[in-house]
VOMI-832838 format. One record per residue (C-alpha): residue number from 1; residue in one letter; x, y, z. Coordinates in Angstrom, 1 decimal. Layout:
BEGIN
REC resi resn     px     py     pz
REC  NUM    A      X      Y      Z
...
This chain:
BEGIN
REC resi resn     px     py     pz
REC    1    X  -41.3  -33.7  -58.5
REC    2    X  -42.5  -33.7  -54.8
REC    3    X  -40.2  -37.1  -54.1
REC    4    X  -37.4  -35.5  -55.4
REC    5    X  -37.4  -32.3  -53.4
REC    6    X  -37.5  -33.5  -50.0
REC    7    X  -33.7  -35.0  -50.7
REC    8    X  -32.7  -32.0  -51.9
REC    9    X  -33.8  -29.9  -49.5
REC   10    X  -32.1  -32.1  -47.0
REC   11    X  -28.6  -32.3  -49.4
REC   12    X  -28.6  -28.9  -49.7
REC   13    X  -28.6  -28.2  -46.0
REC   14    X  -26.3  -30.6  -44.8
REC   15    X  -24.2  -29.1  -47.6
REC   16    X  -24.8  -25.5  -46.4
REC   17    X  -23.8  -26.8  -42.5
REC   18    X  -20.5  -28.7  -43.6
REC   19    X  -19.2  -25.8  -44.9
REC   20    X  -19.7  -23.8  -42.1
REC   21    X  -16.9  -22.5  -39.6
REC   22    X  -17.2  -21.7  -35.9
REC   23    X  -15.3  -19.1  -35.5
REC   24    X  -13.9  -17.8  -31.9
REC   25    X  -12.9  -14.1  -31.4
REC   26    X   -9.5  -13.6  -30.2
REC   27    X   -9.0  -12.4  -26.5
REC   28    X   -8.2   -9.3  -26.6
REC   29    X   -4.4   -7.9  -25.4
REC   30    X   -4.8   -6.4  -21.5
REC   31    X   -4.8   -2.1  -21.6
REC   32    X   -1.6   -1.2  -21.2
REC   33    X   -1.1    0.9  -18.3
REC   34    X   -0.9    4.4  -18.2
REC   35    X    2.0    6.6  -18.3
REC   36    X    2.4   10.2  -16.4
REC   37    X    4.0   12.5  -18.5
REC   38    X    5.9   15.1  -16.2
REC   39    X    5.9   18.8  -18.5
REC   40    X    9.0   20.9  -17.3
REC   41    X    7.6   24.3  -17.1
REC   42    X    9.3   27.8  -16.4
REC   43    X    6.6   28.9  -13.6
REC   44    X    5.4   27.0  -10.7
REC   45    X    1.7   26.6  -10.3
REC   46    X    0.1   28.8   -7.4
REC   47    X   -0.1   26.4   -4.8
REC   48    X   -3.2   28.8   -3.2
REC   49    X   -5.6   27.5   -5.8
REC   50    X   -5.8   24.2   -8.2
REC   51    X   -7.3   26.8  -11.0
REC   52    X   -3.7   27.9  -12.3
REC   53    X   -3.5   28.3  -16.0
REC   54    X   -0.4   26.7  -16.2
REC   55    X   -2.2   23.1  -15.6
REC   56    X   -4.9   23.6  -18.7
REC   57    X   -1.6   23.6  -20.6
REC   58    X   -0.3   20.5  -19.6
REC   59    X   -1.5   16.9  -20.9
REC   60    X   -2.7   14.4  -18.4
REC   61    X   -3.5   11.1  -17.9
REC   62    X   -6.7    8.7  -16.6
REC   63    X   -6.0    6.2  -14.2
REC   64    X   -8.8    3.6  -12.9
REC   65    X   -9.7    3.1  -10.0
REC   66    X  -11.9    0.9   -8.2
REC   67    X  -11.7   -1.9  -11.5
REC   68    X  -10.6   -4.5  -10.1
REC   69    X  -12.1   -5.0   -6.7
REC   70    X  -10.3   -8.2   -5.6
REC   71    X   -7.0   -7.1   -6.1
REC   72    X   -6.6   -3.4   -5.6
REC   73    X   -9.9   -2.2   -3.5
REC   74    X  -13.1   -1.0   -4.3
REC   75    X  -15.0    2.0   -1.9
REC   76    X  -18.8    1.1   -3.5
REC   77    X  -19.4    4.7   -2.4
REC   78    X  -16.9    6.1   -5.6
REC   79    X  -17.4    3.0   -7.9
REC   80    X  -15.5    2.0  -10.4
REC   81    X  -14.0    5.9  -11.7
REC   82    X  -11.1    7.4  -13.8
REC   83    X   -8.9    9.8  -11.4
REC   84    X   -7.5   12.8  -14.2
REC   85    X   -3.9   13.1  -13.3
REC   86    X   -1.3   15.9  -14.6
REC   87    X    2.6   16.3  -13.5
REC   88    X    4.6   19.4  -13.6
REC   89    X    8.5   19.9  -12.9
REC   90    X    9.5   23.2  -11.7
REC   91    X   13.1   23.6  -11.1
REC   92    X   13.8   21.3   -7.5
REC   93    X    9.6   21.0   -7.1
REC   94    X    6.8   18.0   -8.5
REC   95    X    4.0   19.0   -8.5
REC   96    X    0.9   16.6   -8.9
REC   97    X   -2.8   17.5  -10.0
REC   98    X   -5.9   14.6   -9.4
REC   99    X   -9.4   14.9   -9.6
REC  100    X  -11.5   12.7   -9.5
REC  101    X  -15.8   12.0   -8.6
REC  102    X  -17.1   11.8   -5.4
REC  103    X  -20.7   12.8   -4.6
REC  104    X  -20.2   14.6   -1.4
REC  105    X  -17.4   16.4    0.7
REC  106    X  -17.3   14.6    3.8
REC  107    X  -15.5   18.0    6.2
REC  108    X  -17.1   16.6    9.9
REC  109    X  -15.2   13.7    9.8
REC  110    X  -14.4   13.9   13.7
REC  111    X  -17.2   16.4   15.5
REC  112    X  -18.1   17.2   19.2
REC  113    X  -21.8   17.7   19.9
REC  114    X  -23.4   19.2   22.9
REC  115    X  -26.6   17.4   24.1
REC  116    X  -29.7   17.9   25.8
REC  117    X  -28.1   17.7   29.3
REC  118    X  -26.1   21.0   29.7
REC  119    X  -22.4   20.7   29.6
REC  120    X  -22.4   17.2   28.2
REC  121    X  -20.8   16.2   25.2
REC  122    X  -20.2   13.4   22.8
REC  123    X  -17.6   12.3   20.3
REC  124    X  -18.9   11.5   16.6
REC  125    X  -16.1    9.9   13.9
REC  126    X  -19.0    8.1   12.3
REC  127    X  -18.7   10.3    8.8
REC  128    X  -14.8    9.9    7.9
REC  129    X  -12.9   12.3    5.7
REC  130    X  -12.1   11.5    1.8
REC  131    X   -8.8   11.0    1.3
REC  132    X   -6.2   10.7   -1.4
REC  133    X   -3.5    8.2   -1.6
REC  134    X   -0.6    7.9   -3.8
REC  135    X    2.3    5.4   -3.2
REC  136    X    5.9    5.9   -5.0
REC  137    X    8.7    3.1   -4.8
REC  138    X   11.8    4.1   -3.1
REC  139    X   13.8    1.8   -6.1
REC  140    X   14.8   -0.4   -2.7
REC  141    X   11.6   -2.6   -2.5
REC  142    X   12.2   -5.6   -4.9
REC  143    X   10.0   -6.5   -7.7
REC  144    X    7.2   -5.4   -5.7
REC  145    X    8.3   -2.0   -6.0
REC  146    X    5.0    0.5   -5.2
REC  147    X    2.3   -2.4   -5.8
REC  148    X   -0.4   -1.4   -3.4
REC  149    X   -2.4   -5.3   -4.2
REC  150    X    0.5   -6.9   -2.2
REC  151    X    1.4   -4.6    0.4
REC  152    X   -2.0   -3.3    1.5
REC  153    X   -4.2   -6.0    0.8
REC  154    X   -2.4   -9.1    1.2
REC  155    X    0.2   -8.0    3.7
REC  156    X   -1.8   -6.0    5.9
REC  157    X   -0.1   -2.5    5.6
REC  158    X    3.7   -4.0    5.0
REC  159    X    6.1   -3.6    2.2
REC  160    X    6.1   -7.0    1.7
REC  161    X    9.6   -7.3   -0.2
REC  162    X   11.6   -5.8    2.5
REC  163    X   11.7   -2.4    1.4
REC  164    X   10.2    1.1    1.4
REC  165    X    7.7    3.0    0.6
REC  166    X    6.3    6.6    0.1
REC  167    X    3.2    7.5    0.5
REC  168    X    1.4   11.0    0.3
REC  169    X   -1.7   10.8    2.0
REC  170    X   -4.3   14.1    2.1
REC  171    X   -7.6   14.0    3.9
REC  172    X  -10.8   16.2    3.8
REC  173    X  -11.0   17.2    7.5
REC  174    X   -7.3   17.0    9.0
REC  175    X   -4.7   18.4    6.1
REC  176    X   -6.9   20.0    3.4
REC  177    X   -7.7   23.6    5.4
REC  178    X   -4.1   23.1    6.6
REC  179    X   -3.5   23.3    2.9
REC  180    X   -0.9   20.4    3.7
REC  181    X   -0.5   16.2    3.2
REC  182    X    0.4   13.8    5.8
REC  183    X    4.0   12.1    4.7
REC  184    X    4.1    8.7    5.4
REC  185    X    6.6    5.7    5.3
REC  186    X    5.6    2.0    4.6
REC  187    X    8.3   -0.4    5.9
REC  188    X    8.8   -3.8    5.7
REC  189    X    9.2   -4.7    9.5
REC  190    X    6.6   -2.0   10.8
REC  191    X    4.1   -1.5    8.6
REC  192    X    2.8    2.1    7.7
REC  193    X    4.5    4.9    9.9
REC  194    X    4.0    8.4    9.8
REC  195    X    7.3   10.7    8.8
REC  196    X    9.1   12.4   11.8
REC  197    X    7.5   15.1   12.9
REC  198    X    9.6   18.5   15.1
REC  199    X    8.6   18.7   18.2
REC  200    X    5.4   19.3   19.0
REC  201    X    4.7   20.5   15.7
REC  202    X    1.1   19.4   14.5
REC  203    X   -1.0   20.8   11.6
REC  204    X   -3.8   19.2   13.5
REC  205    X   -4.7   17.8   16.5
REC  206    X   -7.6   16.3   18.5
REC  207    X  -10.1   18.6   20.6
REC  208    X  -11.7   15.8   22.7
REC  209    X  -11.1   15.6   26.1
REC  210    X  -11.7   12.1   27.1
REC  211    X  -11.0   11.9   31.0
REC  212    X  -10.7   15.4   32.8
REC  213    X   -9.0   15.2   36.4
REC  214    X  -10.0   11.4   36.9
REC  215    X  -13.7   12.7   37.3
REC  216    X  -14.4   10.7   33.7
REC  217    X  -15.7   14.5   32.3
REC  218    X  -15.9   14.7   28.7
REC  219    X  -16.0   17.8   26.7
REC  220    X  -13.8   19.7   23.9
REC  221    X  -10.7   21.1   24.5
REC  222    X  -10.9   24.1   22.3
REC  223    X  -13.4   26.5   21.3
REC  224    X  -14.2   29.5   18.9
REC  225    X  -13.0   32.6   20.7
REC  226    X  -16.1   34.3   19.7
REC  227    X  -18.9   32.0   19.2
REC  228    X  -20.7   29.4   21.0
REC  229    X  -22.7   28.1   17.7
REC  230    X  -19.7   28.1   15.4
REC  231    X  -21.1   26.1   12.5
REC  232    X  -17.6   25.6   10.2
REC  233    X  -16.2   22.6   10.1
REC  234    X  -13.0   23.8   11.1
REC  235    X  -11.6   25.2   14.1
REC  236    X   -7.9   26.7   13.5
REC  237    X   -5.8   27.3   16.3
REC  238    X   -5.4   31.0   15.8
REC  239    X   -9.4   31.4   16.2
REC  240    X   -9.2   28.8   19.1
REC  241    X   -9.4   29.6   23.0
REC  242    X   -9.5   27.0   25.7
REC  243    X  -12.9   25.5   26.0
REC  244    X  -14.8   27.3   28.8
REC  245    X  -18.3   25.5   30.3
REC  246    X  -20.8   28.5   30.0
REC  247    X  -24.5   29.5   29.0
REC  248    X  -25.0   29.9   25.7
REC  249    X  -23.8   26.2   24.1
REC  250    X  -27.6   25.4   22.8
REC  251    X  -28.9   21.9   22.3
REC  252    X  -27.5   19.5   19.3
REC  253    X  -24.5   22.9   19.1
REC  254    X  -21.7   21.1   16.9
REC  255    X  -17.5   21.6   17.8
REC  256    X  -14.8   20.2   15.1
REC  257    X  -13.2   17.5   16.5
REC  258    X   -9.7   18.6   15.4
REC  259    X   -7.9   22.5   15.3
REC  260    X   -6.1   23.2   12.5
REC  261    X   -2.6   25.4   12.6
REC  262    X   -2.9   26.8    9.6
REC  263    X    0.8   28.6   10.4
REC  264    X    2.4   26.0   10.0
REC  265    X    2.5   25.9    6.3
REC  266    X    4.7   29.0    6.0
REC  267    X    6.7   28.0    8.9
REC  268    X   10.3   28.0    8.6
REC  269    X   10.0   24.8   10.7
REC  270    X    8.5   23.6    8.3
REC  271    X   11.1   22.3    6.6
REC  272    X   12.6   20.4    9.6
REC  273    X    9.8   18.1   10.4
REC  274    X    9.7   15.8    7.3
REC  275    X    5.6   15.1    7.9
REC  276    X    4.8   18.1    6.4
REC  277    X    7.0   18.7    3.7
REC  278    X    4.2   18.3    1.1
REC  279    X    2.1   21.5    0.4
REC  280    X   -1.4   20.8   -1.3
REC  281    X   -4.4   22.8   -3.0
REC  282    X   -7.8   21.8   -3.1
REC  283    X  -11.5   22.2   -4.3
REC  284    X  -14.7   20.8   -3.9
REC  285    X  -16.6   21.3   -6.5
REC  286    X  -20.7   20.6   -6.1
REC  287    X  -21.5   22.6   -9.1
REC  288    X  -20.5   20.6  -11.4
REC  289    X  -22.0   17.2  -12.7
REC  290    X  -21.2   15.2  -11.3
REC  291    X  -19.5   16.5   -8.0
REC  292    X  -15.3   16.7   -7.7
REC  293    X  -12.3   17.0   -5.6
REC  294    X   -9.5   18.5   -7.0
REC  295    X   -6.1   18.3   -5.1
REC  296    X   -2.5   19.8   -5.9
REC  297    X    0.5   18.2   -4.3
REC  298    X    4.0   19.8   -4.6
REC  299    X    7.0   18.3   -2.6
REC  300    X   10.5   19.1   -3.2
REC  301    X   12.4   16.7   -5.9
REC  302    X   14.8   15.7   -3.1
REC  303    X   14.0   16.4    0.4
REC  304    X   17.8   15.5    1.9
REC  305    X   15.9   13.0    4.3
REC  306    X   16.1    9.2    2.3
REC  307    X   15.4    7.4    5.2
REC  308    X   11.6    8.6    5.2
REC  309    X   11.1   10.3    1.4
REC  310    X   11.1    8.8   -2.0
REC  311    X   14.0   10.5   -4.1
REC  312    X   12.6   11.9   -7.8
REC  313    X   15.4   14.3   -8.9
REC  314    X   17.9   10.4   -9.9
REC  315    X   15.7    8.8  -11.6
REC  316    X   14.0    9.1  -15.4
REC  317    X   10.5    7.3  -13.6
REC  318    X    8.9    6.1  -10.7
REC  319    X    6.5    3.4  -10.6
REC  320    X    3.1    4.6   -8.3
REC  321    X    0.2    3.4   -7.1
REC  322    X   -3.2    5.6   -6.3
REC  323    X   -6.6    5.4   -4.1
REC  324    X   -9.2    7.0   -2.8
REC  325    X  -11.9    7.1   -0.3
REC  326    X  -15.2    8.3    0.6
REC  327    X  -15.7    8.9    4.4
REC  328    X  -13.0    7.1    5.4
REC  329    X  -12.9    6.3    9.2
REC  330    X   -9.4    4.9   10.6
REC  331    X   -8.2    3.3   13.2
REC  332    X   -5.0    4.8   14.9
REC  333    X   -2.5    4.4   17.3
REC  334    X    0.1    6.5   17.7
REC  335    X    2.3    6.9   15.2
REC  336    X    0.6    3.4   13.7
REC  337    X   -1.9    3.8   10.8
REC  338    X   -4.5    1.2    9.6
REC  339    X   -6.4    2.4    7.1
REC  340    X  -10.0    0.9    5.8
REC  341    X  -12.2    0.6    2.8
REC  342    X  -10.4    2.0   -0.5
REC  343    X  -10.6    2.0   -4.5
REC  344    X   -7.2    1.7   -5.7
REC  345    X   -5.1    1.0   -9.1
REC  346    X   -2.9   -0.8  -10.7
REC  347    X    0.6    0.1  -10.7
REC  348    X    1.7    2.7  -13.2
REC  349    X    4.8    5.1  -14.3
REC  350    X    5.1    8.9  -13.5
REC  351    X    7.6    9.9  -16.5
REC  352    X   10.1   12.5  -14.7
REC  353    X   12.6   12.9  -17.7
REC  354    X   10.6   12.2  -21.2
């Protein structure tokens, strides 16, 4: 019995592996992207607050950020998130809710600090501002349309096709306590641009004083009109008198580097200087876990001004792209924005007629 059982041991096993399949799982199909479902409603949110009911009433949408590193940017200070995003129509107005994670509200993106030596002051940018970045095509920019991979990252800030366009940009220290968002233009020729402004009609501007009379003096331009250890990190220009070297400015004492016109949001000029035709809401919230921004946007369907704004009220959708960015420190010339280190998406549809 023991001679025959070896053999069939054996028989039985190369039986048992002849009849045995490798199998190989099939790949998957890719996520389709997201769609933005714009609700029509009958009252416009309050654009004094992101809390208005109207937005728990509304369905939204998560968009990725920050997946794919290579191709559309990755800030490792916001990882790899999803950025909740709602759309609302309100007669001629869009408005556009995101919120997404970020561990800490960077406000002293740009700061003036006095030292040890009295009257002497230095300049810190070092800390950024967060920002918020969407991207619409203007329908004019080829098969490229509002894909952020190509124009930012392989173009160096161009609309590679020859086209246009739009991008609404908000930031942490300059816009946000303006309760505004910096419109600007991507061109094919020129590269990022920022809208026309009216005349001398800023919602902020620096306070550094980098040469005074030749004699190489640095120190801020503006100051609190009633405070020499004003701690907020803003400075608006209706609290703002002309700095004034006096006692009383103590050691490590801390000036925003920017005043904010606040006024300029209900300005009737407004509407003339096609930079600041977005109005936006927003909240920090560090009670929560983990931490948030939310941010409101609301921009008139058509602005009358095509050759710097996307159009929304002719079409049924409008491909977009979105980022954001922890701290961000750019490098500007006038009128001429490069901006750094980013976590972006992939191209997807905001859906203005359903």
């Amino acid at each position: 019995m023991k001679k025959l059982l070896v053999p069939f041991i054996v028989l039985s096993l190369l039986s048992f592996t002849g009849c045995s399949k490798k199998t190989t799982e099939p790949t998957p199909p890719p996520t389709p992207a997201p769609r933005l479902i714009v609700d029509t409603v009958s009252v416009a949110p309050n654009m004094d607050s992101v809390d208005t009911p109207v937005w728990s009433l509304v369905d939204s949408a998560l968009v990725e950020i920050g997946g794919e590193p290579a191709t559309y940017g990755f800030d490792p200070s916001l990882g790899k998130i999803d950025v909740t995003l709602k759309a609302i129509r309100n007669n001629d107005t869009l408005y556009i809710y995101a919120k997404w994670k970020d561990a800490n509200a960077d406000l002293w993106g740009n700061y003036i600090q006095h030292t040890a030596n009295y009257g002497t002051w230095v300049q810190n940018t070092s800390e950024g501002e967060d920002k918020f970045f969407v991207f619409f095509d203007t329908g004019n920019n080829g098969s490229e349309k509002a894909n952020c991979a190509s124009m930012c990252h392989a173009t160096e800030m161009k609309a590679s096709a020859g086209g246009h366009v739009d991008i609404w940009n908000w930031k942490s220290t300059t816009t946000a306590p303006a309760k505004l968002c910096e419109d600007q233009w991507m061109r094919g020729d020129s590269g990022m641009v920022l809208d026309a402004i009216y005349p001398n009609f800023y919602a902020y501007k620096s306070n550094w004083r980098a040469d005074y009379g030749g004699l190489n003096w640095e120190e801020p331009l503006m100051m609190h009109k009633s405070d020499t250890a004003f701690h907020s990190p803003f400075l608006f220009k209706e609290d703002a008198v002309v700095y004034k070297l006096q006692v009383g400015w103590k050691t490590l004492a801390i000036v925003p580097g920017y005043y904010i016109d606040s006024t300029i949001y209900d300005s009737p000029d407004r509407s003339a200087s096609s930079r600041w035709d977005i109005l936006s809401a927003s909240r920090f919230d560090s009670l929560s876990t983990p931490h948030t921004w939310t941010v409101v946007f609301a921009r008139a369907l058509n602005t009358g001004r095509l050759d710097d704004d996307a159009r929304f009220d002719n079409v049924d959708s409008v491909q977009v792209t979105i980022a954001a960015a922890d701290g961000q420190v750019p490098y500007q010339l006038p009128d001429l924005i490069y901006e750094w280190q980013h976590s972006g998406s992939k191209p997807f549809y905001i859906i203005l007629k359903p």
